[in-house]
N, C-alpha and C positions, 0 to 999 in steps of 0.2 A: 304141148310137150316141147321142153326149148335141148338144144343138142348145137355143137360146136358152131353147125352154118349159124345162129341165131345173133352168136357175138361175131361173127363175119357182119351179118347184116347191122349191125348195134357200130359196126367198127364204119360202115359205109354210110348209113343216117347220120351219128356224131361227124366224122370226115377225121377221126383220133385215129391213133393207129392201135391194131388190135391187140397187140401186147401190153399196152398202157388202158385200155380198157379192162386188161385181165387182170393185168397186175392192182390195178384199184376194185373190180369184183373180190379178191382173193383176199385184200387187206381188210375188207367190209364185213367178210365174210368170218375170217381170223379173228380178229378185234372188236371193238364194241360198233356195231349192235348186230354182228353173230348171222349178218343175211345170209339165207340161201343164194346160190348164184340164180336162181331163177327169181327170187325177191330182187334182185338188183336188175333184171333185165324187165322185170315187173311194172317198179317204178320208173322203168326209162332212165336211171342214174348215169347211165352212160351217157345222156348228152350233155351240154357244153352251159347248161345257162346256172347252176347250182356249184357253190364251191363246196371242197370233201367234207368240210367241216358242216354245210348244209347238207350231204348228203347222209353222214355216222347221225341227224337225228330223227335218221328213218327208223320205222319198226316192224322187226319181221315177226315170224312167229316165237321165235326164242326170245325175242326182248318183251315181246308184248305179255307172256307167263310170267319173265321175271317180273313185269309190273304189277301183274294181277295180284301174285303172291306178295308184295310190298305193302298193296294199296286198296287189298279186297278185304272186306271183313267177314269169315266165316259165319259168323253168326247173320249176317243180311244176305247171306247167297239164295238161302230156299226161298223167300219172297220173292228172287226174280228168275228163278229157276219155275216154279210152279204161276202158271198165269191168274187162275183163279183162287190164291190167295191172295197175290198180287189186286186182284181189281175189288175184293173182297174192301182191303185197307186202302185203294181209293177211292172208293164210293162210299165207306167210310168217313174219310175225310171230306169229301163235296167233291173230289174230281172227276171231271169227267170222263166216263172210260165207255167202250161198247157196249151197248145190255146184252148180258147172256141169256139165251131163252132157255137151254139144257145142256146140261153135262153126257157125255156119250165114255161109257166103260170106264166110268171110277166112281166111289161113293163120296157125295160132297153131301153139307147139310140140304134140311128136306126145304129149308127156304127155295131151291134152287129143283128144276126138273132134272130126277138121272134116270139113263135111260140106259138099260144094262144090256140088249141081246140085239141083233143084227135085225129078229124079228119084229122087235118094237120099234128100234130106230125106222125101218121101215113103216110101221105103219105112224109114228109117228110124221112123217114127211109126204105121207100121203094125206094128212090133214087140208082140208081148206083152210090158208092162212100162216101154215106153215113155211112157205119157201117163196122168195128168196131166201137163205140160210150161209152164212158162211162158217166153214167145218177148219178149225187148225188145234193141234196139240198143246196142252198145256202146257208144257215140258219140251217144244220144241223152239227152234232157232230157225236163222236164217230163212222164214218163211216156209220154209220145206214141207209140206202135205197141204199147205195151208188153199183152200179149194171152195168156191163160188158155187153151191147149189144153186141153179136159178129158176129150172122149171119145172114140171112132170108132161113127159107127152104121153099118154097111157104109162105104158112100164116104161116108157125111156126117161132117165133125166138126161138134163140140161146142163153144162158146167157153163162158169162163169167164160172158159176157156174157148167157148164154139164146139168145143165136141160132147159127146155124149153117151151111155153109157147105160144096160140096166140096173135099173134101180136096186136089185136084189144084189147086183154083181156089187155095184158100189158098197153098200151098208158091208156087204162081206167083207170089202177087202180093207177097210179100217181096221190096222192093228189098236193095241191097248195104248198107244202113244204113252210110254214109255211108262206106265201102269198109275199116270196120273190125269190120262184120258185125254175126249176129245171136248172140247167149248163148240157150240153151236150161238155163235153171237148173230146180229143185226149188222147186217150188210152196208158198209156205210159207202157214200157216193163222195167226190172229190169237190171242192168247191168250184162252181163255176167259172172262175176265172182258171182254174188251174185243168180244168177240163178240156178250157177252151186251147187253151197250147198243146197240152197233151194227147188231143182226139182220143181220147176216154176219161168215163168218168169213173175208172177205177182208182184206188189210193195212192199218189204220191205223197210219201210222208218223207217226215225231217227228218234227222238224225240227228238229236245236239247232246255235245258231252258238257257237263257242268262240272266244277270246281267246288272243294266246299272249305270255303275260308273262316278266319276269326271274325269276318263280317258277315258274313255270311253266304247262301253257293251264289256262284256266278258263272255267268255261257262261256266258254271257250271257243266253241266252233260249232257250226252248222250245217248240216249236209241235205240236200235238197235231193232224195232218191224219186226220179222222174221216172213214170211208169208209161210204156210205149203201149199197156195193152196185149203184148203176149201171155202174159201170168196174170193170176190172180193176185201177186202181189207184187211188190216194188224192190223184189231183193236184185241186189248187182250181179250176184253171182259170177265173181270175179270175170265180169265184162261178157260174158258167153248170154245173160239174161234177155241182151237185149236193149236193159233199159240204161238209163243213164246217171250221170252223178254231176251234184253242180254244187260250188262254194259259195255261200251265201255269207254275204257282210252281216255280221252280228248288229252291228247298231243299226241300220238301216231296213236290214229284210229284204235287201238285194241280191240275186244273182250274178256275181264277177266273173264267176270259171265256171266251163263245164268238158265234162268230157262223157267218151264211151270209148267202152273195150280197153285190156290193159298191155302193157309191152307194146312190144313192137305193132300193135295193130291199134292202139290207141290213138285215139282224135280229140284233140283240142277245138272246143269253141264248134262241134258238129251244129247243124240246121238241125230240127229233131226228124225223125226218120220217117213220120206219117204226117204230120202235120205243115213242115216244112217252115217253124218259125226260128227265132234266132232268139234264143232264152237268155240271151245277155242282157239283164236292167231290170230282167221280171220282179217284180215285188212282189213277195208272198202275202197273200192276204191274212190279214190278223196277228199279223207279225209282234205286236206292242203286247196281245193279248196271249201270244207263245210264248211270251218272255217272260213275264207275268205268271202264267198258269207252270211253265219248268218250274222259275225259282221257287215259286211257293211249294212247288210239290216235294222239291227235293228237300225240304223243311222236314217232310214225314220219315225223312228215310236218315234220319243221323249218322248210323254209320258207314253210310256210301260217301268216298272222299272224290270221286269221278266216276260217277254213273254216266250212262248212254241212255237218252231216251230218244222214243220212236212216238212221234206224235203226227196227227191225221188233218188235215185243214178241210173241215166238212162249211155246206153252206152256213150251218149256225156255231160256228166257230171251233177252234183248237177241241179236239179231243187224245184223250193220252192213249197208245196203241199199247205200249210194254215202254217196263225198266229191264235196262239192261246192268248188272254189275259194276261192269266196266264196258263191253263193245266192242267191235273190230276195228279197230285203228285205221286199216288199209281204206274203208271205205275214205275217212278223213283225208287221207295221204293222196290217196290219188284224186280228191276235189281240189285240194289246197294247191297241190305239189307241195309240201312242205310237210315235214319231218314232224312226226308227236310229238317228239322232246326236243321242242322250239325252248328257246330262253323262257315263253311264260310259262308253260309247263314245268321247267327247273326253276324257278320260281317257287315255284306251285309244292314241288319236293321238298325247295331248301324250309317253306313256313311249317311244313309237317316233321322236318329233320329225320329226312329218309332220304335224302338226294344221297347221300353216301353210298347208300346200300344199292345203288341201279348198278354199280362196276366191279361189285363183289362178287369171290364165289360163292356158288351154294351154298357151302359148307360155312363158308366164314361169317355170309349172312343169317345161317341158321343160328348161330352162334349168337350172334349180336342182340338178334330179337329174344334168343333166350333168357339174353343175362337183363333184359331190358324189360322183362315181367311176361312177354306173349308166350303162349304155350304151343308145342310140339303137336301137329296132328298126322299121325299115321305118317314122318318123317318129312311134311310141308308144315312149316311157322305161320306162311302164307300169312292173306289172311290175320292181317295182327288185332287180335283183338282191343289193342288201348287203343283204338281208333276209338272206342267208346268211350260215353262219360264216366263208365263205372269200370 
């Protein structure tokens, strides 16, 4: 929770004077791009090495809606809102995605196990052959419930986590995840090189936003979410997680930057915390073959103009975890230091002829898209539909 000493201490790390730090929070804040003042102590904006003009193309929560609404197409959101339709249409298409072994409280086709009451689930995982098991929502984000069955010891199980729990107690307390249930997929392990810096071989996976041009999509950025082994998954959780975040050079499949923890507690270029390596120069394995397997994938998905996807580096290569829409920006920002709305991203606006509409109001942008064929949903244009061919 940040509070007046925070921009004291912002005022004696920069060596600015604290009025000039405020008064540039305030203009940030007022103006485009609308930061909260705790988004600007977030990103460390207050220090000395970014000019303002670097700093207005950060994005907070208010610029990052108005983007969604710009540059999300309604009609593609429930494919990456529900995960087992999502993997439905890439295995579908040949890519690789986790196998689901059951659906846990929602009706999916009978191709697929569902498993409808706390009592089944139950004894379904009392199976020999059953578990390892990992349990996440289909409908959920940011990792959140997403949990490593690993063993049964009599009634106790095992979490991926080291602790442990009855087995009755667990099955009970899954809710209906958001009435589109829970995936019980195949636990996947990290690739051994990347194991080996991370002392686990739990998931660090990538982050990359692609572009989708007249030539067709292409990587923007890459975000390397390095997994220390406290969770079950690789989420940042704005810096509290644990785990870390590193920029990776798109052409090479290099790590240049990394960090942990965000504001004022955040570290540059950290050793990793268990292992004790120095993740600068790591090369991500199969990197040629992630580049490869995004662009093609983003082929299926037409109307995503800047999708996030979350892809897994197992030993026998790239497998896709989730699309995301669009994606949280901040993880990108705080790898990079640098701003979403870098010049190639306004690029990226002017070839779709929507860079106009990022500085508009609501209202006026509502308007705009009206008179330009997109329809009104429930008072968001969002979401423009002529992002489509039809």
């Amino acid at each position: 929770m940040y509070n007046l000493n925070c921009f004291f201490q912002a005022a004696n790390v920069s060596q600015r004077p604290i009025l000039e730090i405020a008064l540039e929070a305030l203009r940030l804040r007022f103006s485009s791009p609308y930061l909260d003042l705790s988004e600007y102590l977030d990103f460390q904006l207050y220090l000395n090495d970014l000019t303002f003009s670097e700093k207005a193309a950060f994005c907070g929560h208010r610029m990052q809606s108005t983007l969604i609404e710009i540059v999300v197409d309604e009609y593609s959101k429930f494919m990456a809102i529900d995960k087992v339709t999502m993997y439905f249409l890439f295995r579908a298409s040949g890519f690789p995605t986790p196998e689901i072994h059951a659906i846990y409280r929602s009706r999916r086709p009978s191709v697929l196990l569902n498993i409808a009451t706390p009592q089944d689930l139950e004894d379904y995982l009392r199976k020999p052959g059953s578990l390892p098991i990992y349990f996440k929502r289909s409908s959920g984000s940011y990792g959140h419930g997403n949990t490593l069955a690993d063993h049964l010891n009599g009634d106790m199980l095992h979490l991926g986590t080291g602790s442990s729990e009855p087995l009755r107690d667990f099955c009970c307390s899954l809710d209906d995840g958001g009435t589109l249930g829970w995936i019980l997929q195949e636990p996947l392990t990290a690739h051994s090189e990347i194991a080996e810096i991370s002392g686990t071989d739990k998931i660090s996976g990538i982050r990359i936003h692609t572009i989708l041009l007249d030539s067709g999509p292409q990587i923007m950025k890459a975000i390397f979410k390095v997994n220390v082994g406290n969770l079950d998954c690789d989420n940042f959780d704005h810096g509290t997680s644990g785990n870390l975040l590193a920029a990776v050079d798109i052409k090479t499949g290099k790590i240049f930057r990394i960090i942990s923890g965000t504001g004022l507690n955040q570290i540059e270029n950290p050793l990793h915390p268990k292992t004790g390596r120095n993740l600068l120069g790591f090369q991500i394995p199969y990197w040629n073959k992630v580049v490869e397997l995004v662009l093609e994938a983003h082929l299926a998905f037409p109307g995503y103009l800047c999708p996030g996807w979350d892809v897994a580096i197992c030993e026998t290569g790239p497998t896709i975890l989730e699309l995301n829409y669009f994606g949280d920006l901040k993880l990108s920002q705080h790898a990079y230091r640098r701003g979403f709305i870098d010049p190639e991203f306004r690029d990226f606006l002017q070839i779709w002829k929507i860079n106009k509409m990022l500085y508009m109001t609501p209202e006026r942008r509502r308007k705009l898209l009206a008179s330009s064929g997109a329809s009104s949903i429930k008072g968001h244009v969002g979401i423009k539909r002529h992002h489509w061919q039809w």
